[in-house]
C-alpha positions in Angstrom: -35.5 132.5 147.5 -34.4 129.0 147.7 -36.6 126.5 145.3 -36.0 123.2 145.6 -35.0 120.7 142.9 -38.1 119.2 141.4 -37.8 115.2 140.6 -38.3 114.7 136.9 -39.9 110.9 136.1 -37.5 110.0 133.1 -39.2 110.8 129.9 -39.2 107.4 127.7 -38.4 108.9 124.3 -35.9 108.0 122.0 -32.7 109.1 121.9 -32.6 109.5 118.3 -35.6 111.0 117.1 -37.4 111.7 120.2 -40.4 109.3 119.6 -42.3 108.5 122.7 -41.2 104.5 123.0 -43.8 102.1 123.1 -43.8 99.0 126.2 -43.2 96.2 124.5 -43.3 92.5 126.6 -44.1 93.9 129.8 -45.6 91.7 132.1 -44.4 88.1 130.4 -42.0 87.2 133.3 -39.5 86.2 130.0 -37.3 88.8 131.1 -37.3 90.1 127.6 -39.6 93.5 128.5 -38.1 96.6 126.2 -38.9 100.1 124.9 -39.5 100.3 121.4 -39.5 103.3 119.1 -41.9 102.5 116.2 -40.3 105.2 113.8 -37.0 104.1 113.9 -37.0 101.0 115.4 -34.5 101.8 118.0 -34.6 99.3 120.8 -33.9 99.6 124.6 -34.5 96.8 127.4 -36.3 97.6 130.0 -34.4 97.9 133.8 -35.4 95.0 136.9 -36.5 98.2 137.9 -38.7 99.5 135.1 -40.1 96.3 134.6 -41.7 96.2 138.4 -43.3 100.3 137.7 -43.1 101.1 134.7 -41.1 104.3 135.6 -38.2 105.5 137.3 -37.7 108.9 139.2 -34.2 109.9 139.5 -32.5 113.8 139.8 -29.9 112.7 137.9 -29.1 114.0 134.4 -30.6 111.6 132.1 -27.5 110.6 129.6 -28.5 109.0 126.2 -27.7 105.4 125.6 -25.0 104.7 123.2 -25.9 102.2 120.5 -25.3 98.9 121.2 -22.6 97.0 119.9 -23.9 94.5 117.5 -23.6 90.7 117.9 -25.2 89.7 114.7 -23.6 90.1 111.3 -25.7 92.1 108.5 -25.6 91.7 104.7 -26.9 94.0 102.5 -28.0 92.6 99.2 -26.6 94.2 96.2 -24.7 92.3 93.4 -23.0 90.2 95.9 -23.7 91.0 99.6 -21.7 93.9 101.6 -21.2 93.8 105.0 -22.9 96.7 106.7 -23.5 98.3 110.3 -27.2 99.2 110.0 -30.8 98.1 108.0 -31.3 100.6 105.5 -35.1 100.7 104.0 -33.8 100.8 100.5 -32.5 97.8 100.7 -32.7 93.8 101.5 -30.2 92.6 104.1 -29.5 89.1 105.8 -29.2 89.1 109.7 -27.2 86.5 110.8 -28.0 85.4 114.4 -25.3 82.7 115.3 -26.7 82.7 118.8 -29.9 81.3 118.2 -29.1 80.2 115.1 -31.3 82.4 112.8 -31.2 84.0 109.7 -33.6 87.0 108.9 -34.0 88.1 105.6 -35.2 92.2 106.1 -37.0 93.3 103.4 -37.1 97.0 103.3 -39.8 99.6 102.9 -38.5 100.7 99.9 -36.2 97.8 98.6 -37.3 95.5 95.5 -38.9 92.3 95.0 -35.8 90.9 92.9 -33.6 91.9 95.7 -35.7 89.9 97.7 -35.8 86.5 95.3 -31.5 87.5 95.2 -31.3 87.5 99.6 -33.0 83.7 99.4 -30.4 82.6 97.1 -27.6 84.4 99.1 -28.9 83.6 102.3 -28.9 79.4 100.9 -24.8 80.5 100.5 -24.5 82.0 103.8 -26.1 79.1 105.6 -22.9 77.3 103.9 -20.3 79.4 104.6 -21.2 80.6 108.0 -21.4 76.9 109.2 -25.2 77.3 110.0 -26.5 74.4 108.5 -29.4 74.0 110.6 -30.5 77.5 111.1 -33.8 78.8 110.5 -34.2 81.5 107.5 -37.2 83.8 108.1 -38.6 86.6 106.1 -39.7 89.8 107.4 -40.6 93.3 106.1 -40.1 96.6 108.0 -42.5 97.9 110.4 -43.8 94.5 110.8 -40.8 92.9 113.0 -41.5 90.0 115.9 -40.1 90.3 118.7 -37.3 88.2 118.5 -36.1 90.3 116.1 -36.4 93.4 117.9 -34.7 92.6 120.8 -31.7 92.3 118.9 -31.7 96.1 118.7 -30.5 96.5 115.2 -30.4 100.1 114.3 -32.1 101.4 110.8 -30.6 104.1 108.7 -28.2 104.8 105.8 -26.3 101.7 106.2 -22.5 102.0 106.0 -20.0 99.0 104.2 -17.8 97.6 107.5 -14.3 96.3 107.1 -13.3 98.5 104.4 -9.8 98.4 106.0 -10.1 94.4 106.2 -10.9 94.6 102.6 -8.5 97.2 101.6 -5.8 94.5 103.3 -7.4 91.3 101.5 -7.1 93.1 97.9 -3.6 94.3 98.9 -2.5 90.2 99.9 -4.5 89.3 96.8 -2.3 91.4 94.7 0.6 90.4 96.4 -0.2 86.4 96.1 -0.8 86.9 92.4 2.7 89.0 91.8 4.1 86.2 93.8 2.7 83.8 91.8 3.6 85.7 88.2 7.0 85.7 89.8 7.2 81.6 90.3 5.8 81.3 87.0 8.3 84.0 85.7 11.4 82.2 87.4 10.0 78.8 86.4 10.0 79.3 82.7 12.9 81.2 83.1 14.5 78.4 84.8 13.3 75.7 81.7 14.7 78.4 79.2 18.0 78.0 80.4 18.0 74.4 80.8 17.0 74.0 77.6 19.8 76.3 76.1 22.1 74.4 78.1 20.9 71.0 76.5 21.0 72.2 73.1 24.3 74.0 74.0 26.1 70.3 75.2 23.6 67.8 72.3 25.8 71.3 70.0 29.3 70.4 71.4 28.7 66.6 71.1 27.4 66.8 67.5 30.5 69.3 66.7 32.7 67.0 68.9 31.2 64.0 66.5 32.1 65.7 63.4 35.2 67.0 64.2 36.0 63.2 65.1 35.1 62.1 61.7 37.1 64.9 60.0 40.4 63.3 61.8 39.2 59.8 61.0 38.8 61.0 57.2 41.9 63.0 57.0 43.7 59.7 58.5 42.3 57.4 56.1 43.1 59.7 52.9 47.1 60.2 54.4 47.0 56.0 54.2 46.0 56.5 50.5 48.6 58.8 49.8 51.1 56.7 51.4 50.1 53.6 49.3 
């Protein structure tokens, strides 16, 4: 007996740990409505679609999103700051928003308070070297994220270090520049050595040159005696 396909509404849950995701902005007429999952922060706008019902019925398989590609930069605060790919609640990171010009310092659930104090000091650096000299630095703590910074759909977990092959290549030209450098130095002092051997080897000839003149003169002058 034939049954026909039943249409499934699309449960709203997150992908990753299958939290029902909470509305968030619905209704505002920003644009900005999303689904937010308040256990692990995972972040997905809503469609034109969604935003109008609320739902959407479809008898298509329902594919998990793939995480977003990032277009903010974060640093997680250690000794000096490491680029990562993710928040991670054991630590304090910088988010740096070039697009609207923020800087969030993310204090995590279970990161310390001198890690905090160390992210203001960093984040003064960053401000510097990232050209941002008018952005905006704010603090916030996990769990208790505005919008703005939700919508950026950062994910939080064991963070990973980024660019370790960029790094791995900077040591490597930093090794080279310094054996280049020992080399000029190397091949300069060489260089000096041999000019001054060479001086001391012609001021050597002159002075025997000198003497040996004034051997000749002497002999010369004693043959007159002889003569007379």
């Amino acid at each position: 007996m034939y049954t026909p396909y039943k249409v499934k509404e699309r449960k709203k849950l997150c992908p990753r740990d299958g939290t029902p995701l909470v509305e968030m902005g619905k209704g505002s007429g920003d644009g900005k409505a999303y689904y937010y999952c308040p256990i692990c922060h995972y972040v997905r706008p809503m469609t034109p679609e969604e935003r109008k019902t609320g739902i959407v019925i479809s008898e298509e398989p329902v594919e998990e999103p793939e995480e977003k590609k990032l277009t903010v930069s974060i640093y997680q605060i250690r000794d000096e700051p490491i680029k990562v790919d993710a928040l991670d609640p054991k630590y304090v990171s910088i988010v740096i928003d070039k697009e609207n010009d923020f800087l969030w310092i993310w204090k995590g659930s279970q990161s310390t308070p001198s890690a905090a104090y160390k992210a203001g000091v960093q984040a003064t650096k960053l401000k510097s070297s990232e050209k941002m000299y008018k952005a905006m630095v704010r603090i916030i703590e996990e769990n208790k994220e505005p919008g703005d910074f939700l919508i950026l759909e950062i994910p939080v977990r064991e963070a990973k270090e980024i660019e370790e092959k960029e790094a791995e290549e900077e040591a490597r030209k930093k090794a080279e520049e310094e054996a280049r450098k020992k080399a000029e130095e190397e091949a300069r002092k060489k260089a000096e050595e041999e000019a001054r051997k060479k001086i001391e080897e012609e001021s050597k000839k002159e002075e025997d040159s000198q003497n040996e003149k004034v051997e000749i003169d002497n002999d010369q002058d004693q043959n007159e005696e002889e003569v007379w």
